[in-house]
C-alpha positions as CSV (number, residue, x, y, z in Angstrom):
1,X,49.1,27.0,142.1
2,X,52.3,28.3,140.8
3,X,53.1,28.1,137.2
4,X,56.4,26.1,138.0
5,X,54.7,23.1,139.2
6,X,51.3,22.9,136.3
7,X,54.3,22.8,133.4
8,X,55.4,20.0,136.0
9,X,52.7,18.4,136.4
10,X,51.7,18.4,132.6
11,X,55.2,17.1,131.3
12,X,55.0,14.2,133.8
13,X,51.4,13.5,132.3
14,X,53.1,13.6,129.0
15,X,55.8,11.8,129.7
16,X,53.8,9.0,131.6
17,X,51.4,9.2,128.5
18,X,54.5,8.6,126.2
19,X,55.6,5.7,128.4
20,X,52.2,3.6,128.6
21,X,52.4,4.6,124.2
22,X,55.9,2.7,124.2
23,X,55.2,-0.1,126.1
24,X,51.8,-1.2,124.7
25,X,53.5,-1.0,120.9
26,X,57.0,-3.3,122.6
27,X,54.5,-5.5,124.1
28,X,52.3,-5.9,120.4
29,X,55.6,-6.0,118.2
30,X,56.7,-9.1,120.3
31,X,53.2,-10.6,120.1
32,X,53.3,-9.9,116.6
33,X,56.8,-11.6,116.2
34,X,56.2,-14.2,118.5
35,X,53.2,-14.9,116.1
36,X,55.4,-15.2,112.9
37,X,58.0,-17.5,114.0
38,X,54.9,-20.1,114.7
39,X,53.1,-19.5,111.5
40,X,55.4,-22.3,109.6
41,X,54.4,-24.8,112.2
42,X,50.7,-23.9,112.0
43,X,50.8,-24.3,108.6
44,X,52.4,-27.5,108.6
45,X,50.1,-29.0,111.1
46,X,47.4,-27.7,109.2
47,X,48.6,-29.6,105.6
48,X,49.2,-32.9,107.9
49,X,46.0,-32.9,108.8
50,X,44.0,-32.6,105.6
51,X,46.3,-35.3,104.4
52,X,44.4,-38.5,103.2
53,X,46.0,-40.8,105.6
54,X,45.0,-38.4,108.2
55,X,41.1,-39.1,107.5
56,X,41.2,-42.6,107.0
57,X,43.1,-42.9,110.4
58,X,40.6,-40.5,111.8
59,X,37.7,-42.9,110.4
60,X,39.4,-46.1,111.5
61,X,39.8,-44.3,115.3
62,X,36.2,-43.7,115.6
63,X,34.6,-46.8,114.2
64,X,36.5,-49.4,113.7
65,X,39.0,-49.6,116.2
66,X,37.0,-50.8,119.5
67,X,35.1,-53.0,117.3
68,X,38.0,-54.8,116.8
69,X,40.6,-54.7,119.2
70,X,39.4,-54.3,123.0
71,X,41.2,-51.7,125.0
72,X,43.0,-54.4,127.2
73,X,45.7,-54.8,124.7
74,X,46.6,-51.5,125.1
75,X,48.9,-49.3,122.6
76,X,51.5,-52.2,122.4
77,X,48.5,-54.9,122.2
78,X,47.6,-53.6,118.9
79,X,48.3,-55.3,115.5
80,X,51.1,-53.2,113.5
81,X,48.3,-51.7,111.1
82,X,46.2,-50.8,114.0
83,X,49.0,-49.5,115.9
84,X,49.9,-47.3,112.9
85,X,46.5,-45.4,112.6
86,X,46.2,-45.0,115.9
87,X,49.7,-43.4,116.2
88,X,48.7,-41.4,113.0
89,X,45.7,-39.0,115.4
90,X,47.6,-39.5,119.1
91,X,51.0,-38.8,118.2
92,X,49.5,-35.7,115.7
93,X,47.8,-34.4,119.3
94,X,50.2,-35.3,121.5
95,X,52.5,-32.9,119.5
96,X,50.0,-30.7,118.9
97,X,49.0,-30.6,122.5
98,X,52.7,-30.4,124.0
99,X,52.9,-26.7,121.6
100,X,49.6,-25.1,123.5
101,X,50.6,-26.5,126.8
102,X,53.7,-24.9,126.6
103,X,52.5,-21.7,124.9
104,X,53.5,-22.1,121.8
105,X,50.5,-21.9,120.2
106,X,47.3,-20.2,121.7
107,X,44.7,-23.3,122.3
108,X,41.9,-21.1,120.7
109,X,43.1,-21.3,117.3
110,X,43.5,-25.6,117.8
111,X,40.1,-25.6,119.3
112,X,38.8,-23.6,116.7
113,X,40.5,-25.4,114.0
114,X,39.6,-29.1,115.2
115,X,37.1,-28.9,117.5
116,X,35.6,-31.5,119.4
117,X,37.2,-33.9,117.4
118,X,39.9,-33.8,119.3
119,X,37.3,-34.8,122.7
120,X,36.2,-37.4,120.3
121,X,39.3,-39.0,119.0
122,X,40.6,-38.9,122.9
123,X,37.9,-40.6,124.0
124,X,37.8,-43.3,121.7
125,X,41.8,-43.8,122.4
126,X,41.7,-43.2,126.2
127,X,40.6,-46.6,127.2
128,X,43.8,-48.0,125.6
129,X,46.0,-45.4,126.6
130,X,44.8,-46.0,130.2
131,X,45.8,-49.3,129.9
132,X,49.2,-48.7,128.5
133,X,50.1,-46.3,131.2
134,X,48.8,-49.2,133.6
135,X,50.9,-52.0,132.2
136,X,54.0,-50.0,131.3
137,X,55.6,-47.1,132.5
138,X,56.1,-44.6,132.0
139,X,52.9,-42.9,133.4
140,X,52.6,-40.1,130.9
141,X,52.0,-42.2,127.2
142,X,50.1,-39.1,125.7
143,X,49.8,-36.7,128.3
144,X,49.7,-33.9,126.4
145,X,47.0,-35.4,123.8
146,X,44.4,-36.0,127.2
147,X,45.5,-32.0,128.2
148,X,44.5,-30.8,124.7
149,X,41.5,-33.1,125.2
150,X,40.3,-31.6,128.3
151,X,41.0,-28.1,127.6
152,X,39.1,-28.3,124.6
153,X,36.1,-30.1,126.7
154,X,36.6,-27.1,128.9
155,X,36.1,-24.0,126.0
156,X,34.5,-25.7,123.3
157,X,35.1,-24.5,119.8
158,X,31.5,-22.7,119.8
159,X,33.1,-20.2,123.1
160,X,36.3,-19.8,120.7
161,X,34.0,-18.7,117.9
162,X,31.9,-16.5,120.3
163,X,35.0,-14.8,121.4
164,X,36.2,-14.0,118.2
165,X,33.1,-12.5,116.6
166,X,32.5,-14.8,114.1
167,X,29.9,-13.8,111.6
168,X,27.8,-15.6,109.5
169,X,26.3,-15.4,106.0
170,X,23.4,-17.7,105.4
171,X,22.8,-18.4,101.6
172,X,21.0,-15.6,99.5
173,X,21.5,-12.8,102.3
């Protein structure tokens, strides 16, 4: 092999080395930027959600609601009061949903943050948002809530964890 073509060959390796270098760094530093520019609404989403009223709607959702109202009011069938706690969790989700559906927020960290709760709060809302999709259009009332609710039914928060390599730390370890 003649000389000529090895110092070839070996600044093309190089230079390919160098490229494959530059492009995984671009690719992390606009992960890494991409990640910042969210971090205010994460953080925001998380204060709403420790947020007194945020439980007590939560509570009212999952036990009282269905005991009394029955889903064939609907969303719009529902008292003012009632209306208001319910909005309180699905319009939180819906929101929350619409920024992992479109990307803006990777669905692991909302499925590891709320976990099945938000399977649990859907399906305690579904039967009256089924019937106010039913008896008023427009079709979608909450779409992006039931997405969040089934992706989350798909990888639940225990998958998230396991991909993460969570540790744990039992007491007096």
């Amino acid at each position: 092999m003649d000389a000529t073509l090895v110092l070839n060959l070996a600044t093309l390796a190089v230079s390919l080395t160098a490229l494959a270098i530059s492009v995984f760094l671009t690719l992390r530093q606009i992960r890494l930027a991409s990640g910042g520019l969210h971090l205010p609404v994460v953080l925001e989403t998380f204060l709403h959600s420790r947020n007194p009223a945020w439980f007590k709607a939560q509570e009212y959702v999952l036990t009282m609601l269905a005991h009394e109202y029955q889903a064939e009011r609907g969303w719009r069938g529902l008292p003012e009061q009632a209306r208001a706690q319910v909005n309180t969790i699905g319009l939180f989700y819906d929101d929350l949903g619409k920024l992992v559906a479109h990307g803006m927020i990777d669905q692991r960290l909302v499925i590891g943050s709320y976990g099945t709760n938000i399977v649990r709060l859907w399906d305690a809302l579904a039967p009256y948002v089924y019937t106010e999709r039913h008896n008023h259009a427009p079709l979608h009332f909450w779409i992006y809530f039931e997405d969040l609710a089934a992706r989350t039914a798909a990888t639940p928060p225990e998958t998230v964890y396991a991909g993460l390599g969570l540790r744990s730390r039992p007491p007096g370890k």
